[in-house]
C-alpha positions in Angstrom: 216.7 137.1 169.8 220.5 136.4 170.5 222.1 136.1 173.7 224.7 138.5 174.6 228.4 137.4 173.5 231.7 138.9 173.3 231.7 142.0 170.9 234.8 140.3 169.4 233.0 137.4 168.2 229.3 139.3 167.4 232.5 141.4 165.1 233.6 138.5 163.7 229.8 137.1 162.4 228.8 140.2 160.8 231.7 140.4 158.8 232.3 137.0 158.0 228.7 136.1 158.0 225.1 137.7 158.0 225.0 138.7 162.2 224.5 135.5 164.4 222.5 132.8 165.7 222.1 132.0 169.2 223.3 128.4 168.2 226.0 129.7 166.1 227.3 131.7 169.2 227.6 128.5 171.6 229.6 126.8 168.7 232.3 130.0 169.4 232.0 131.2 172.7 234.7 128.4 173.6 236.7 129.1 171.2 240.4 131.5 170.6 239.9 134.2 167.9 242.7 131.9 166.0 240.1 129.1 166.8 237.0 131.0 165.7 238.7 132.2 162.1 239.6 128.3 161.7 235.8 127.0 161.7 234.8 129.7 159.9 237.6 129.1 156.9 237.9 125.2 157.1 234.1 124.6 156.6 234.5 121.6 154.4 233.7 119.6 157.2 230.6 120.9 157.7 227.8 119.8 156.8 226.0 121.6 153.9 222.6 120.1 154.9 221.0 123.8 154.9 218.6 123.5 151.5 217.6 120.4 153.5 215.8 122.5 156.1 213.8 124.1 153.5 209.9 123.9 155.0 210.8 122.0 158.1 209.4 123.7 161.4 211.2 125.8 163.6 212.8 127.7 160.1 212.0 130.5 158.1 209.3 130.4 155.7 209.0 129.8 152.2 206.0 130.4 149.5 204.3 128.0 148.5 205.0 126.2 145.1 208.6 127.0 145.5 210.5 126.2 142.2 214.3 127.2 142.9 216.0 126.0 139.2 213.7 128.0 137.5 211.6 130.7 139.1 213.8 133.5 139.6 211.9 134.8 142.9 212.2 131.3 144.5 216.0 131.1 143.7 216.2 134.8 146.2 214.5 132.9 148.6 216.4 129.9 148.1 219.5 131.9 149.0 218.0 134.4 151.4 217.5 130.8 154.0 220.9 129.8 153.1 222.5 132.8 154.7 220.3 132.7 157.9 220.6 129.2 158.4 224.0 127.8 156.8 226.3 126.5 159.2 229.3 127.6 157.0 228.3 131.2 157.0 231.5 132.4 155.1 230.7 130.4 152.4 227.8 132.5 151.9 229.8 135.5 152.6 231.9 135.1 149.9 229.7 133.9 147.3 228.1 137.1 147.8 231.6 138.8 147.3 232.0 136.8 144.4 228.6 137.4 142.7 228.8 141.3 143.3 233.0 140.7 142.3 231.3 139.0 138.2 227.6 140.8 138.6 225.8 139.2 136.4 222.0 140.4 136.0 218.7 138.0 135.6 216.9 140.8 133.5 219.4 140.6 130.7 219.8 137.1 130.4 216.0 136.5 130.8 215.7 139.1 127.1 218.1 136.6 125.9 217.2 133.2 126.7 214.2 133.3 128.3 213.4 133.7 132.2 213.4 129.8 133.1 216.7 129.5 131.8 217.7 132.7 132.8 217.3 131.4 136.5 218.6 127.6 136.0 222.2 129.3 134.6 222.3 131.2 137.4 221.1 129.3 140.2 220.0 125.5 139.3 221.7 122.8 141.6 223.4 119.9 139.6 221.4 117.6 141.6 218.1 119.0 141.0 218.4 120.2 137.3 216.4 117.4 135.0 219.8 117.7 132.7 222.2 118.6 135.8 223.1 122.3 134.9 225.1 124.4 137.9 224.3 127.7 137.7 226.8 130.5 138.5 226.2 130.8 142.1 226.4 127.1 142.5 229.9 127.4 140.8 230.6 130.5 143.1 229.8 128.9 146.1 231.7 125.7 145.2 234.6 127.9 145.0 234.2 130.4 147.6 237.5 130.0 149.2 239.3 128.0 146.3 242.1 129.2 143.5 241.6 132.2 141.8 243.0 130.8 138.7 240.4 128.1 139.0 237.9 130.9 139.8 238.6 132.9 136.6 238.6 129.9 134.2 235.4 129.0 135.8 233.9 132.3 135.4 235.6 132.6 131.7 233.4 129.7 130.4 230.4 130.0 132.8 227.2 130.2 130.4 225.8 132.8 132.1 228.3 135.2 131.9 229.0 134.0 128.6 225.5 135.4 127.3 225.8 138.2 129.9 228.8 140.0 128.4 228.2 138.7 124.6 230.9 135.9 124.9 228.4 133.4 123.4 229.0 134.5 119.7 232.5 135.6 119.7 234.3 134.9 116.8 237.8 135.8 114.6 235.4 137.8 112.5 233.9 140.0 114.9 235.6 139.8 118.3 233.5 140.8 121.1 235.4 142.9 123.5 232.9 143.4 126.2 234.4 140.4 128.2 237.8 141.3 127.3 237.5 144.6 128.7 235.7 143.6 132.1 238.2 140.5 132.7 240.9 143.3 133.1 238.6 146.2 134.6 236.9 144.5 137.1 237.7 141.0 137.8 241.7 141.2 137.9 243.7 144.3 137.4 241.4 147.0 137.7 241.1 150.9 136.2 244.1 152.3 134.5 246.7 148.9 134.3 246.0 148.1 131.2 245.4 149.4 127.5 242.8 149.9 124.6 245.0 147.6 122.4 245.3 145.1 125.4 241.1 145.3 125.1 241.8 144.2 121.6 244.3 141.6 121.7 242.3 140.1 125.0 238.7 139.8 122.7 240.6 137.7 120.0 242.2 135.6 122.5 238.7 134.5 123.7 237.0 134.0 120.1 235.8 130.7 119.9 235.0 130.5 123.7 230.8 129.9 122.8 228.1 128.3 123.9 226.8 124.9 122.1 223.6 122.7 123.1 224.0 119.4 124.5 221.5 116.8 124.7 217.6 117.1 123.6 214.5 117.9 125.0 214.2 117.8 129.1 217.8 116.9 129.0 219.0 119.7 126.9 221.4 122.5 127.7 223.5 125.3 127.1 227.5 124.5 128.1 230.6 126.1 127.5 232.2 125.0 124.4 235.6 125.9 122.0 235.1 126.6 118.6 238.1 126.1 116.6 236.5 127.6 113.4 235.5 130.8 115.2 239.4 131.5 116.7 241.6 133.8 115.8 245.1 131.9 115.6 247.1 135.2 115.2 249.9 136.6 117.5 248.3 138.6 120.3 250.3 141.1 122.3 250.0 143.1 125.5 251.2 145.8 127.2 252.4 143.7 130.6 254.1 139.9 130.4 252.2 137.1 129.8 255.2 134.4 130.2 257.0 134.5 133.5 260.0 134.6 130.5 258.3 138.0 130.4 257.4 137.6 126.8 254.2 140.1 126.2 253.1 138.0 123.2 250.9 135.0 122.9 252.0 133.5 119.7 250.2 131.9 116.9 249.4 128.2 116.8 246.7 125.9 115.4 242.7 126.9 116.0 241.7 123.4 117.4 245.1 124.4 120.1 243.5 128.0 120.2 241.5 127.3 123.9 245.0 127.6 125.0 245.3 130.9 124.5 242.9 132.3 126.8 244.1 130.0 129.6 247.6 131.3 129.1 245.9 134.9 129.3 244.0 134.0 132.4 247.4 132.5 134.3 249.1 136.1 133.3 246.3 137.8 134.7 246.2 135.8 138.0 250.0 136.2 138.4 250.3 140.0 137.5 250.9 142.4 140.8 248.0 144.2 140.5 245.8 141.7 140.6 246.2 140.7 144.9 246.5 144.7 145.0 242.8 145.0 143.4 241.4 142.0 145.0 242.9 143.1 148.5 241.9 146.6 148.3 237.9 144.9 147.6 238.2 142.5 150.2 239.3 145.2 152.8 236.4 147.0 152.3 234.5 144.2 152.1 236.0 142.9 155.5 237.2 145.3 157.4 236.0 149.0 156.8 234.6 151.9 154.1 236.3 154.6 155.8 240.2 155.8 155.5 242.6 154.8 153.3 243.7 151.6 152.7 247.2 150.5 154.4 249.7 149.9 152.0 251.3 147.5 154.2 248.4 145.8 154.7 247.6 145.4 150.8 251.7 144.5 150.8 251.2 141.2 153.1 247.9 140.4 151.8 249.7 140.1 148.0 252.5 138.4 149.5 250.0 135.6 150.8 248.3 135.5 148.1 251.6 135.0 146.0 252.7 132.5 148.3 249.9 130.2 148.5 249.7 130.1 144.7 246.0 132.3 144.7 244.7 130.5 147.6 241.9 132.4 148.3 241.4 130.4 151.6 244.8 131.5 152.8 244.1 135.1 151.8 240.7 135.5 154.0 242.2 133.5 157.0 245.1 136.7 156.7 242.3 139.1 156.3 240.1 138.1 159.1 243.1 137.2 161.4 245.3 141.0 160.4 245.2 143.2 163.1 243.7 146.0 161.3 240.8 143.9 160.8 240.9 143.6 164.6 241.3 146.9 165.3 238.5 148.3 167.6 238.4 151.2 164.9 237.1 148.8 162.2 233.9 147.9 164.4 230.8 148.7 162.9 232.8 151.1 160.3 231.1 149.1 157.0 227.2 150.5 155.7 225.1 147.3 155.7 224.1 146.2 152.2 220.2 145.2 152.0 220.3 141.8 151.7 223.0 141.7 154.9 220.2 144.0 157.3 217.2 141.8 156.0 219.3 138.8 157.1 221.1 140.0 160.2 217.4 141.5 161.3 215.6 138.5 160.8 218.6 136.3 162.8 218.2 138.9 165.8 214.8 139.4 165.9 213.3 136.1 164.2 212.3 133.8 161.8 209.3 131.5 163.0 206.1 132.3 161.0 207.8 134.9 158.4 208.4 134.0 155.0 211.4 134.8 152.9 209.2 135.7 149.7 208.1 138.6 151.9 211.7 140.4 152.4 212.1 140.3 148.6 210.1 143.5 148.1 211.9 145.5 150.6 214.9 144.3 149.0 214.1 145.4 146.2 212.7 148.8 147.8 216.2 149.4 149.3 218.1 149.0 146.0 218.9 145.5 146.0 218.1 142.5 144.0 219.7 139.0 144.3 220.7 137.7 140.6 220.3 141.3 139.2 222.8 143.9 140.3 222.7 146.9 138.3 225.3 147.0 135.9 228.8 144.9 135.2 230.4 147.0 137.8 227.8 146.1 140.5 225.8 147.3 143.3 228.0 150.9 144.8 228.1 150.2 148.3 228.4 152.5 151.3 226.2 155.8 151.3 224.9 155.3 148.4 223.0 152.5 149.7 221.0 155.5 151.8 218.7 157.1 149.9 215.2 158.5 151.5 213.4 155.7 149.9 215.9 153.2 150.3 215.9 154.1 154.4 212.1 153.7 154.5 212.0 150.7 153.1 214.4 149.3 155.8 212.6 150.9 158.6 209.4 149.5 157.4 210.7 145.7 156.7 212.1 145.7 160.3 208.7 147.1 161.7 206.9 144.5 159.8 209.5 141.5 161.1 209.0 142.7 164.4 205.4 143.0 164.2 205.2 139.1 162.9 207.4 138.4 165.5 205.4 140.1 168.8 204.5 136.4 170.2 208.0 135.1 169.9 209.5 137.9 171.6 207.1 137.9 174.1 207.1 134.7 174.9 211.5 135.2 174.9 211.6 137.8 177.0 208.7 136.3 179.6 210.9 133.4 180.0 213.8 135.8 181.2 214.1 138.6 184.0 214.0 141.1 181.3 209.9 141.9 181.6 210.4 142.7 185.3 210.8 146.5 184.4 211.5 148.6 181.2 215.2 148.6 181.9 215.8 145.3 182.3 214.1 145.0 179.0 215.6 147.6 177.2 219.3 145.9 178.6 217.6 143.0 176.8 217.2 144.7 173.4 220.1 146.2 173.3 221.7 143.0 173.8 220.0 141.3 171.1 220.5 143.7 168.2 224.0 144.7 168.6 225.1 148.1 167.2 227.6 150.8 168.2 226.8 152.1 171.6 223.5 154.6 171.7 224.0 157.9 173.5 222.5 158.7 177.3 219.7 160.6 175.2 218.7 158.0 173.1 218.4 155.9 175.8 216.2 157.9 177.8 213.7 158.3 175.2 213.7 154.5 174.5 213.1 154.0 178.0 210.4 156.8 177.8 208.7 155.1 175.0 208.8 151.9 177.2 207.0 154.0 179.9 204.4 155.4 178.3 200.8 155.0 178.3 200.4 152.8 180.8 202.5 151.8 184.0 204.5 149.0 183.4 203.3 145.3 184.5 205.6 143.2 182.1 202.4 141.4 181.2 202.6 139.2 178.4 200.2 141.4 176.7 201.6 144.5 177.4 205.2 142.7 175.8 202.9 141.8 172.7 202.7 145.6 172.2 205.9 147.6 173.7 209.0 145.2 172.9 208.2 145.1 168.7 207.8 148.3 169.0 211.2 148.8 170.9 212.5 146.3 168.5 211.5 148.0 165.6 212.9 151.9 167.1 216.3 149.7 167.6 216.1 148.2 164.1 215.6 151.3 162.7 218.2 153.4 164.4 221.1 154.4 161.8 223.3 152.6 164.9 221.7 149.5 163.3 222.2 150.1 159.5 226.5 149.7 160.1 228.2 146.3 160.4 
C-alpha cells in the first residue's frame, strides 16, 4: 500500500500514469514539479526492462502458458503488468491515449484474418515475432511522445488499421472511404471541418495504400505496401489548403509517384489549425479534467507549442502537464477513472503479490472495457458513461476480491507500522494509501464504526486478516475512489 506523499505529486501519477508505487514515489519526493514533469517526459533514458519482470517474484502474476504475440488474452495481460510496473509510466499513458485516439478492435480483425494474427498485428514485439512483425501498440508506444506527422504516416500504413477500416483493398476502381473519412473525423480535424467531397477526394488519395505478403511459411507476413496499379493518378481537391502556397489541389502525376499523394495529404492535415485544436481539446480532458468548458487560451498556447515544435508531441504534454490549469487545485480528482486505470491504480495501492493479471480481465470486461477491442472507430465514451449499475458492481466486486487476495500482505504492512494500535490509526493508514478526494465527517464515522464492530479492537494480526480488506475494499469502492 503507498506511503503518504504530497497530493501534488499522487496528482501528477494518476494523470500521467496509472496511481503510484511506493518506489516510484521515492524517485519524486525530491524532486521540483518542473523536475518531476522532466522524468516523466524524458524517459528515453529509462530503462524499458518491464516485460523482463514478467514471472519473477515480488510482481504481479501471470497465467500460465502465456503466449503474448498471439493469444489475444495474454497480450491484456501483457500490457495490464506494463502499466503497474513500467518505470516510464507516461509512456503507457499515452499509448493508451493513442490506442483509444486510432481504436482499433481485435473482434473485427480476428473475422478477417484469423485470431492469431489478429493479436500479432496488434500487439507482437519485433523481437519476439518468428518473422519480426510490430504490432500497433508496439508502434504506439514507440511513438508515444514523438511527431505527429510521423504518428499519422505510421498509423496510415499500419496493417492493422489497414484491414480495420477496409484500407487493405483500396483501389482507383472502388475507393474505400471508410479511412478517409475517419483520418479527418477523428484522428486530425474532427466533426464539421471538413466536407463529403473532401471524404471523396481523401479515399482516392490513399488507393493503392494495401497490404502484400512477405516471406513464406513461419516467416511470412502481412506489411504495408504501395500499389501503383491500384492508384488513382487524378487531380484531387479539398475544401482547406494542402500546400502552404495554399493550393487546395493535389495534382496528377505518375501511379508508381502516387504514395506521394497521401503523404502530402497527411503533412496538410498535421499542419491545418484545427488539428492542435482537436488534439488539445482530447488531451485536456484526457489530462486535466471532464468538467467545464475548455479555456480557449489554453487550447491557444497548447496549438502555439505544438506549431512551434513542428508537432512535437513531447513538447505539447510537457505544456500540458506543466499549464497552470492542469495545476489548478480545481482539476484534482475532476476526471471518471476508465476501467483499465481503477484495476491498475487499485492493484498499485492495495497489491500485487499472489494475484494474477488474467484475473482482472473479466472485470474489465464487466465494467465495459476491453484492451485491443474498443467498441467502435470512435472509441470507448468516457466519463459517466463509464457508470452503469453493472459496470459499478463489477468494480466494487474486483476491488473486494484484490483486497481479499491481498489480506496477508496488508496485514503483515500494517503490523509492521503503528497503524494496528487502534482503528484510527488504521483508518489514517487507509486513507493514506488509497488516495481520493477528502470523505465527509459521516463517512468517516461509519468507517471507523465498521472498524469497531464485533469485537473490541486488539490489532491482532488475525483480527487485520479480517477488518483492513474489508476497510480496503469500503475505500475502494467508495465513488471518492472511482475519480482521478
Amino acid at each position: 500500500m503507498a506511503l503518504p506523499i504530497d497530493r501534488q505529486f499522487e496528482h501528477l501519477l494518476r494523470r500521467a500514469g496509472f496511481g503510484a508505487r511506493s518506489d516510484e514515489l521515492d524517485s519524486f519526493r525530491q524532486l521540483s514539479i518542473r523536475g518531476a514533469v522532466a522524468l516523466l517526459t524524458d524517459y528515453d533514458d529509462i530503462p524499458d526492462d518491464v516485460d523482463e519482470k514478467i514471472g519473477q517474484p515480488g510482481y504481479a502474476a501471470i497465467r500460465a502458458g502465456y503466449n503474448p504475440t498471439t493469444i489475444i488474452g495474454d497480450s491484456r495481460q501483457r500490457w495490464l503488468f506494463r502499466m503497474v510496473h513500467t518505470n516510464r509510466p507516461l509512456q503507457e499513458k499515452m499509448t493508451l491515449f493513442w490506442h483509444n485516439h486510432f481504436a482499433t478492435a481485435y473482434s473485427k480483425l480476428a473475422g478477417q484474418i484469423g485470431g492469431n494474427d489478429a493479436a500479432r498485428y496488434l500487439a507482437a514485439k519485433a523481437s519476439e515475432d518468428p518473422a519480426g512483425v510490430r504490432g500497433q501498440l508496439e508502434m504506439l508506444r514507440d511513438n508515444a511522445l514523438g511527431n505527429f506527422r510521423d504518428i499519422l504516416v505510421e498509423i496510415s500504413k499500419d496493417v492493422a488499421m489497414l484491414y480495420w477500416l477496409d484500407g487493405f483493398n483500396n483501389n482507383r476502381l472502388r475507393p474505400q472511404e471508410n479511412y478517409a473519412r475517419e483520418i479527418m473525423e477523428l484522428f486530425t480535424l474532427g466533426v464539421g471541418k471538413f466536407t463529403e467531397p473532401d471524404v471523396y477526394a481523401a479515399a482516392r488519395v490513399f488507393t493503392g495504400w494495401n497490404v502484400g505478403i512477405e516471406g513464406g511459411g513461419s516467416s511470412s507476413r502481412r506489411v504495408f505496401q504501395y500499389r501503383s496499379q491500384n492508384h488513382d493518378t487524378g487531380d484531387k481537391t479539398f475544401s482547406f489548403p494542402i500546400y502552404k502556397d495554399g493550393s487546395k489541389t493535389i495534382r496528377s502525376r505518375p501511379a508508381a509517384d502516387g504514395m506521394q499523394d497521401g503523404l502530402d495529404f497527411i503533412e496538410a492535415l498535421v499542419a491545418h489549425p484545427e488539428t492542435p485544436r482537436y488534439l488539445g481539446a482530447k488531451l485536456y480532458r484526457f489530462f486535466i479534467s471532464e468538467t467545464g468548458n475548455i479555456d480557449e487560451r489554453w487550447l491557444t498556447r497548447i496549438s502555439r507549442v505544438y506549431v512551434q515544435s513542428q508537432y512535437d508531441m513531447r513538447a505539447v504534454v510537457r505544456a500540458v502537464l506543466l499549464s497552470g490549469e492542469f495545476w489548478d487545485r480545481a482539476s484534482y480528482f475532476s476526471r471518471y477513472s476508465w476501467p483499465v486505470e481503477f484495476v491498475v491504480r487499485s492493484i498499485k495501492d492495495i497489491g500485487w503479490r499472489g494475484f494474477s493479471l488474467n484475473d482482472a480481465l473479466g472485470p474489465l470486461n464487466n465494467m465495459g472495457q476491453i484492451l485491443y477491442d474498443p467498441p467502435d472507430v470512435a472509441g470507448w465514451e468516457p466519463g459517466r458513461a463509464w457508470f452503469s449499475t453493472g459496470a459499478m458492481l463489477a468494480r466494487m466486486n474486483f476491488a473486494s476480491v484484490l483486497a481479499a487476495n491481498q489480506r496477508f500482505n496488508l496485514a503483515t504492512a500494517a503490523r509492521s507500522t503503528s497503524a494496528w494500535n487502534s482503528p484510527e490509526s488504521l483508518l489514517k493508514y487507509v486513507l493514506e494509501g488509497l488516495p481520493r478526494p477528502e470523505f465527509d465527517t459521516a463517512v468517516r464515522g461509519e468507517l471507523l464504526n465498521y472498524l469497531r464492530s464485533t469485537t473490541p479492537w486488539t490489532g491482532s494480526l488475525a483480527q487485520l486478516q479480517v477488518k483492513l480488506p474489508g476497510l480496503v475494499r469500503l475505500v475502494a469502492n467508495s465513488a471518492e475512489y472511482q475519480f482521478v
